[in-house]
C-alpha distance (Angstrom), angle and dihedral (degrees) to the residues before:
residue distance angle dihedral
X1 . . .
X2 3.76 . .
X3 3.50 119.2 .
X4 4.42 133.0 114.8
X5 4.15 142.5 -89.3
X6 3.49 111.2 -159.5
X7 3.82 115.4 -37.4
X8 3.88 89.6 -16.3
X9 3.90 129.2 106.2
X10 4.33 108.6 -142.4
X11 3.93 104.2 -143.7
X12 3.73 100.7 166.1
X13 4.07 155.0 -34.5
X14 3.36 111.6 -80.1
X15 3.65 96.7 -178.9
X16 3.71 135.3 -46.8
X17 3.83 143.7 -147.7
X18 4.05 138.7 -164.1
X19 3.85 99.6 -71.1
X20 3.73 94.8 28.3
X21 3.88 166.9 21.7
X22 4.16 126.2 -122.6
X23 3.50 104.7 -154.0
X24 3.78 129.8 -176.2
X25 3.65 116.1 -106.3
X26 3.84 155.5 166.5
X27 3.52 137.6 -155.4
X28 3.28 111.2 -114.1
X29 4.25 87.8 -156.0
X30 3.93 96.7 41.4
X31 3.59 100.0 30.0
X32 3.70 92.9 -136.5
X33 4.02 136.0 131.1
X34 3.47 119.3 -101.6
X35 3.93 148.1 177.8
X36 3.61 118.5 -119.1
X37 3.51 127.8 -156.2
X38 3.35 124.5 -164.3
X39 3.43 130.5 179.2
X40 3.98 130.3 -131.7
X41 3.79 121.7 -104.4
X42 3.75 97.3 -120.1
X43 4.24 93.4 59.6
X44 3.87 98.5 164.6
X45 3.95 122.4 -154.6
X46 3.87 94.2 -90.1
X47 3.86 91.5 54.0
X48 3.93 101.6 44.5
X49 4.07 82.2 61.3
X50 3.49 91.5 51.6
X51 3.25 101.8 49.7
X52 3.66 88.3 47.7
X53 3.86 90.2 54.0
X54 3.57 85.9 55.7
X55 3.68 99.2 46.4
X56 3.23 89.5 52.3
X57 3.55 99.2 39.4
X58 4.01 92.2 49.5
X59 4.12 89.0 50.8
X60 3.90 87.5 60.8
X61 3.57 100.2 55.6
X62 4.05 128.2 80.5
X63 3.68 118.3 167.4
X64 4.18 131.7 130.7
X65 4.08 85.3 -115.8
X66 3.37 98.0 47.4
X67 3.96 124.0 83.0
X68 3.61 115.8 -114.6
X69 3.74 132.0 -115.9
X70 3.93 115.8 -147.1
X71 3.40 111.0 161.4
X72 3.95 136.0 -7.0
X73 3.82 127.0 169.4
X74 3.96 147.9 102.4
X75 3.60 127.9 -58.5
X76 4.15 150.2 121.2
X77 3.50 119.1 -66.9
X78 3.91 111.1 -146.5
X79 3.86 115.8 -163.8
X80 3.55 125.1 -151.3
X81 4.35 79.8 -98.5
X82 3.34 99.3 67.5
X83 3.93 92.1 -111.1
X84 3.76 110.4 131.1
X85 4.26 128.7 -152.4
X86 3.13 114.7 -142.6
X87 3.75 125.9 -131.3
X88 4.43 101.5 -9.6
X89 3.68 114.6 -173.3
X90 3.75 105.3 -133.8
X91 3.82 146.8 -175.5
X92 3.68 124.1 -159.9
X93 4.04 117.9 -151.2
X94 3.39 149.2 -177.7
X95 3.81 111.3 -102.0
X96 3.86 106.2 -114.7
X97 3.59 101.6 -124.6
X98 4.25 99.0 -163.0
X99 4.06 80.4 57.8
X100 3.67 125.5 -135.8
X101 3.62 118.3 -26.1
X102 4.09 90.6 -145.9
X103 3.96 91.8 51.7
X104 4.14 78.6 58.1
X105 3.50 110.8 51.1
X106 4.29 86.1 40.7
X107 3.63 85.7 57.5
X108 3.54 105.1 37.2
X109 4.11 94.9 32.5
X110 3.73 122.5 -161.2
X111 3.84 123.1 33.0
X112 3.74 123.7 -142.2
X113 3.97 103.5 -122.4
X114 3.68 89.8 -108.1
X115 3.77 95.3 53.6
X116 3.80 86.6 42.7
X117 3.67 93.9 62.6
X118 3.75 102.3 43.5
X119 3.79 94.0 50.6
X120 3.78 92.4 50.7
X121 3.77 89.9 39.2
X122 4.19 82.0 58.0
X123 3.86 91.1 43.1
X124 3.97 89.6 47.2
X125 3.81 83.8 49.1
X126 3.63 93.6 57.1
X127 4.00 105.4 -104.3
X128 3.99 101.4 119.1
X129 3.27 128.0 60.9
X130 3.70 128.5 177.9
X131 3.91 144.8 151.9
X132 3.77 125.0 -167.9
């Protein structure tokens, strides 16, 4: 359901994964698209480190391949209701504008060999970026 974290609006789930959701966003300050992660209720022990490790990791790295990180934190998440969630774990992203290498090869099916290895030499490289 629609609704905002922070300075963001929530339109929609993009796609999700075990420990989280990727919703479709904008900044509400920028005006820009955005990726937003947010994690599950139930985040164990084991998964609060590793989304640390990639917080942090993600806040390290600048390069025009590589996704960017803008925001991340905890906050309320208000849907368009009225309802409120307490205390979300989130990640804000740039939207990967090539799309999601998995949506590709489902559509398109089997690679040549050739095509195979560039696109996971590009993935490897750090240009796709996808959870399910």
């Amino acid at each position: 359901m629609p609704g905002t974290i922070k300075t963001y609006e929530v339109l929609h789930t993009m796609g999700y994964g075990g420990s989280c959701k990727v919703k479709l966003g904008i900044d509400q300050v920028t005006g820009r698209k955005v990726a937003i992660k947010m994690m599950n209720d139930s985040l164990n022990e084991q998964w609060q480190l590793l989304l640390n490790t990639e917080v942090a990791a993600m806040a390290q790295l600048q390069h025009e391949h590589i996704i960017q990180q803008y925001d991340y934190g905890t906050a309320d998440y208000i849907k368009k209701s009225g309802r409120v969630r307490k205390d979300i774990n989130f990640i804000v992203l740039e939207i990967a504008q090539g799309g999601c290498l998995f949506d590709y090869v489902a559509n398109t099916g089997r690679f040549s060999e050739a095509s195979a290895r560039f696109y996971f030499q590009q993935l490897l490289a750090g240009l796709g970026y996808c959870h399910r």
